[in-house]
C-alpha positions in Angstrom: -61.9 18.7 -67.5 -63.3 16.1 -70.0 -59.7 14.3 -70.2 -57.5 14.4 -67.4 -53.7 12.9 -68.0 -51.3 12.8 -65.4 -47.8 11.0 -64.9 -45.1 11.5 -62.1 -42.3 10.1 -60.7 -43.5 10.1 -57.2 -47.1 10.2 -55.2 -50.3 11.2 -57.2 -52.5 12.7 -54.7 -55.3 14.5 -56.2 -58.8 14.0 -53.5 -60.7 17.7 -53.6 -64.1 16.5 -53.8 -64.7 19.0 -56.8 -62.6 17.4 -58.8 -64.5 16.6 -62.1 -63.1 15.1 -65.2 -65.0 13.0 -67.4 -62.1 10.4 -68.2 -59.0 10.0 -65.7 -55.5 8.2 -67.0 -52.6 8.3 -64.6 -49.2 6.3 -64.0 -45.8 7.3 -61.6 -43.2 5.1 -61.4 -42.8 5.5 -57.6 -45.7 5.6 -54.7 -49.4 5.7 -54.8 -52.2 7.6 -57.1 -55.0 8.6 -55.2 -57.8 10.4 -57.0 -61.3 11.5 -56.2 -64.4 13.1 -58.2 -67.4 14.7 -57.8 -69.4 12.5 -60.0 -68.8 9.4 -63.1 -65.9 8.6 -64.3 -64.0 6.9 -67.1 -60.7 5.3 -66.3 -59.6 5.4 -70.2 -57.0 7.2 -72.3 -55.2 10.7 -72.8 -53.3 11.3 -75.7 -49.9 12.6 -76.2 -50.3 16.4 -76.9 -47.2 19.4 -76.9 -47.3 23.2 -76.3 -44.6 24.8 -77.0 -41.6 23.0 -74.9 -43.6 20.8 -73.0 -44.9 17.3 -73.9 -47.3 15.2 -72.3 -46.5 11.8 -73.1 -50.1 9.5 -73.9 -51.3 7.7 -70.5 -53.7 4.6 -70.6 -55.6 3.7 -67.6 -54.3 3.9 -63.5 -50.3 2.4 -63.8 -47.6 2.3 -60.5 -44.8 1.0 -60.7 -42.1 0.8 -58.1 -43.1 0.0 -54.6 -46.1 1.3 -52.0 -48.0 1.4 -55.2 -51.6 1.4 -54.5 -54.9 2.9 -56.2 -58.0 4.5 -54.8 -60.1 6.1 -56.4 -63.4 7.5 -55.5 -66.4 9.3 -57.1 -69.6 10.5 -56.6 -70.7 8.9 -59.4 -70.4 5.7 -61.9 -67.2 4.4 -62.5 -66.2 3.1 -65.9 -62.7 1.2 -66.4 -62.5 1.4 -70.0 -58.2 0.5 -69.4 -56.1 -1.2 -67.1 -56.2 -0.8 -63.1 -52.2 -1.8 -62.5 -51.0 -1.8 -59.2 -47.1 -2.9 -59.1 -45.4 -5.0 -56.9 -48.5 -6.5 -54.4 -50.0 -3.2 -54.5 -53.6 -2.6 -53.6 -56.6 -1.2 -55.6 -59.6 0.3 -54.0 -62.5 1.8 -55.7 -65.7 3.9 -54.2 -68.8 4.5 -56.5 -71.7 6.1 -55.7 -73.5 4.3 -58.2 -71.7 1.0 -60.1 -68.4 0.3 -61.3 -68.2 -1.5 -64.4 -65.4 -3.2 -66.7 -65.2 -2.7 -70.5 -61.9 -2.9 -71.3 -58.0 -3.2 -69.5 -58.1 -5.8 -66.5 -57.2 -5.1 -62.5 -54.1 -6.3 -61.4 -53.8 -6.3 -57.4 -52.8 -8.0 -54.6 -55.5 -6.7 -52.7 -59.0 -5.1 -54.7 -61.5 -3.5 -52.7 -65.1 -2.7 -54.0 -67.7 -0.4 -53.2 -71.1 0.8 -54.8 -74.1 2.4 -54.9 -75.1 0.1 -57.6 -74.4 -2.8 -59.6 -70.5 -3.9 -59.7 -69.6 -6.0 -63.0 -65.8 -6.1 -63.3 -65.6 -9.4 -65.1 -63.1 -9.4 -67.5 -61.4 -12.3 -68.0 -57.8 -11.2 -67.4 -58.4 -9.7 -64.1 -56.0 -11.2 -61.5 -56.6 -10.5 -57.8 -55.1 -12.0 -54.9 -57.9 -11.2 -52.3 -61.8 -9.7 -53.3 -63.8 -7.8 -50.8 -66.4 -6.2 -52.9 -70.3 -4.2 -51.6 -72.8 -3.1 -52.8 -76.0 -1.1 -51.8 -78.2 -1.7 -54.7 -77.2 -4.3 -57.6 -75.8 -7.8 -58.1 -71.9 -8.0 -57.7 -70.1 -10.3 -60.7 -66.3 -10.4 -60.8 -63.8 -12.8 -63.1 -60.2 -13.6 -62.0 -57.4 -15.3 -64.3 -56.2 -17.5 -61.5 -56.7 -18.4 -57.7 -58.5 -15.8 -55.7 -59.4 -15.1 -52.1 -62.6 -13.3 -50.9 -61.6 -11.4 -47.5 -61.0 -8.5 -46.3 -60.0 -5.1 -48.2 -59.2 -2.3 -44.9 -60.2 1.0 -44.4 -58.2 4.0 -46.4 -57.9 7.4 -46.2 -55.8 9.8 -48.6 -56.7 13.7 -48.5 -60.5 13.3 -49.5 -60.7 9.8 -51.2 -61.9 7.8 -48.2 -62.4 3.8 -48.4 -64.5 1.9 -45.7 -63.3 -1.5 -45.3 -65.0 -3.7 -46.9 -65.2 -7.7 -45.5 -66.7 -10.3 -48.0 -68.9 -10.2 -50.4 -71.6 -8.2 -49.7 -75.0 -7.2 -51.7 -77.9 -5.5 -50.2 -81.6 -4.7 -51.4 -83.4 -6.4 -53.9 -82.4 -8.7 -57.3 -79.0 -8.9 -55.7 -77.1 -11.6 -57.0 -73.7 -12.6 -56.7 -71.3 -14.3 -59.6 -67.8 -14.9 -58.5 -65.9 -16.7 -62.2 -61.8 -17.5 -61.4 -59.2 -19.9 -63.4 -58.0 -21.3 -60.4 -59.1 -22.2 -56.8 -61.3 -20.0 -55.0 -61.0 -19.7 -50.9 -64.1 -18.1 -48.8 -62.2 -16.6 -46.0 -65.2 -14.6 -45.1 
């Protein structure tokens, strides 16, 4: 699909690894959105559109609300986050690229956010707010900005249907020209 929209009122849980939509927006207002693809991806927009009876109301970036409300998502590909990454309530977000993740637009809010790539991660805008960073990357510099105080530890190991997380301790860059730029508002605590 080249937009893919979808909002519930309980789990999201959509990890076949043929999934393939060229820009992904999602909220529920109770549990967890889980969501993988075969190659890039654009966390954006989806517009309000009605067939007959049924209405799809517009969705704008990866929303939860309630409570166990965290985010993976993981593709084979780039990931763009063109919108907001909001997990509710000290929810976790946790995103897998098989190239880089980048940020031009929304901001990540998460208790915990757990990042890796096969390529450059630059998530740095300047709203971001993160409790605790773990972040890797294969190939590529890693640069993140936080509103406020952030931690750099540990992000553990997730699993839901196909959409697989490895833990992820630190900050970690491997390779060559692999810098690392960590920008916050407040204090900043290396834990690991």
């Amino acid at each position: 699909a080249n937009l893919l929209g979808m909002t519930a009122a309980g789990v999201i849980d959509v990890t076949t690894t043929t999934n393939n939509a060229a820009t992904l927006a999602a909220t529920t207002s109770a549990g967890t959105i889980n969501y993988r693809d075969a190659d890039a991806l654009t966390v954006g927009t989806v517009a309000t559109q009605t067939v007959s009876n049924a209405t799809f109301a517009a969705t704008t970036g990866l929303v939860t609300t309630g409570t166990g409300t965290d985010i993976l998502v993981q593709t084979g590909g780039a990931q763009t986050l063109a919108q907001a990454l909001t997990a509710a309530n000290t929810g976790n977000v946790r995103l897998a690229s098989g190239a880089g993740i980048s940020q031009t637009g929304g901001s990540i809010t998460a208790n915990l956010l757990g990042m890796t790539a096969g390529g450059a991660i630059d998530v740095t805008v300047s709203t971001n707010n993160a409790a605790t960073l773990a972040a890797t990357t294969s190939a590529g510099t890693i640069a993140y900005r936080d509103t406020d105080a952030l931690t750099v530890g540990t992000v553990g190991a997730q699993t839901v249907g196909s959409a697989t997380f490895a833990a992820t301790n630190g900050l970690v860059t491997t390779g060559t020209g692999t810098d690392i730029l960590v920008q916050t508002g407040g204090a900043q605590t290396l834990t690991q």
